[in-house]
C-alpha positions in Angstrom: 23.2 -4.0 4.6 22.4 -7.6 5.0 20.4 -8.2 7.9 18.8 -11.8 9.7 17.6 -9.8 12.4 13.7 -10.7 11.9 12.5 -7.8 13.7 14.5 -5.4 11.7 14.0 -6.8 8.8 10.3 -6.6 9.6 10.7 -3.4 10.6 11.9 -2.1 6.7 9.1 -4.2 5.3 6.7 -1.9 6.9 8.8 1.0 5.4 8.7 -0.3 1.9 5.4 -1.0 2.0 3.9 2.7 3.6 6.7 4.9 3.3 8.6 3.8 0.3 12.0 4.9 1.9 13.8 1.4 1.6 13.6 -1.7 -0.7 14.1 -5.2 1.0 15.5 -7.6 -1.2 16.9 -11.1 -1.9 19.0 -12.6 -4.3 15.8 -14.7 -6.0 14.1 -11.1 -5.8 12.2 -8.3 -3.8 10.6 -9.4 -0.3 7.2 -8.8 0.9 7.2 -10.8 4.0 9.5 -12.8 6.5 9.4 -15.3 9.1 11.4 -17.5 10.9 10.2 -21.1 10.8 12.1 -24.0 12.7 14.9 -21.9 13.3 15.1 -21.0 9.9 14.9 -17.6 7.9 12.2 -17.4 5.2 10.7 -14.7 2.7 7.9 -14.1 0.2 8.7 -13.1 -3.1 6.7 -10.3 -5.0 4.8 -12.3 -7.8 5.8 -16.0 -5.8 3.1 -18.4 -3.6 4.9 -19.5 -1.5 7.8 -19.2 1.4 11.6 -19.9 0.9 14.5 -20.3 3.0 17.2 -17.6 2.7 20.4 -16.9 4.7 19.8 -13.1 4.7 18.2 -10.3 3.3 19.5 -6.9 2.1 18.4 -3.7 3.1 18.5 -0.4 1.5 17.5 2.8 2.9 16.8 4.9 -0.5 15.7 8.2 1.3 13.3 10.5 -0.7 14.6 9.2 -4.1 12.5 6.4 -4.0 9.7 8.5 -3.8 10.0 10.4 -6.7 10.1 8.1 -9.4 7.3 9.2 -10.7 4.0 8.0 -8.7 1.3 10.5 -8.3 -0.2 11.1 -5.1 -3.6 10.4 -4.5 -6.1 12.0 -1.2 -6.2 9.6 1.4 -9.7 7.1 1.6 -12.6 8.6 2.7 -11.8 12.2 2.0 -14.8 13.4 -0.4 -14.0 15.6 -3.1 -15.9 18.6 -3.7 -17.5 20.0 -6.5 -16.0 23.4 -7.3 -19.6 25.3 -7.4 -20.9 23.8 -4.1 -20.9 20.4 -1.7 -19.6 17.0 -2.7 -23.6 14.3 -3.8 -23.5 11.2 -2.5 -22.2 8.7 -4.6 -26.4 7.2 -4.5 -27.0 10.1 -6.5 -24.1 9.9 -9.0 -25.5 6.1 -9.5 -28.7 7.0 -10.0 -30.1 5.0 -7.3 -31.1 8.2 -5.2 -33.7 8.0 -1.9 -37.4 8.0 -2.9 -37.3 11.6 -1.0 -34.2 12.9 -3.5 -36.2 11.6 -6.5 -39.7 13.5 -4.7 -37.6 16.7 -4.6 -35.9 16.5 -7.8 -39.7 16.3 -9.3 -40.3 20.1 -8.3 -37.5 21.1 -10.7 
């Protein structure tokens, strides 16, 4: 659907961007970003610098399809991954910049 309405059009940026669920387009290409400037309609291009005026933008709700087109999921930020044989090491210790009291402990091995 074609859509001027900034706050819906805003509204399906934040779904393209975090859901995937819908593409927002133009016909110079797909939008990451809107505003309305002096009355006036305008989008970022992926890939452009700058802002241009447009009359409208289309929106398409693409459901779950759009999600399987092949990306692979990845665990959230933050979650630590365990080893399979015991806790998850910092990542100090995987860098080799361990505490002075990791490198006194490691010295009784």
């Amino acid at each position: 659907m074609q859509s001027t309405n900034i706050r819906q059009i805003k509204a399906a940026l934040r779904d393209q961007a975090f859901l995937g669920t819908t593409r927002v387009s133009c016909p110079m290409g797909p939008v990451v970003a809107v505003r309305r400037w002096k009355g006036q309609l305008r989008v970022m291009i992926r890939g452009w610098g700058r802002w241009y005026p447009v009359e409208s933008v289309r929106i398409e709700r693409t459901g779950q399809e759009l999600l399987q087109e092949g990306l692979t999921w990845f665990p959230p930020a933050g979650v630590l991954a365990r080893a399979p044989t015991g806790p998850a090491r910092g990542a100090a210790e995987y860098c080799g910049r361990a505490s002075h009291a990791d490198q006194s402990d490691r010295s009784d091995l």
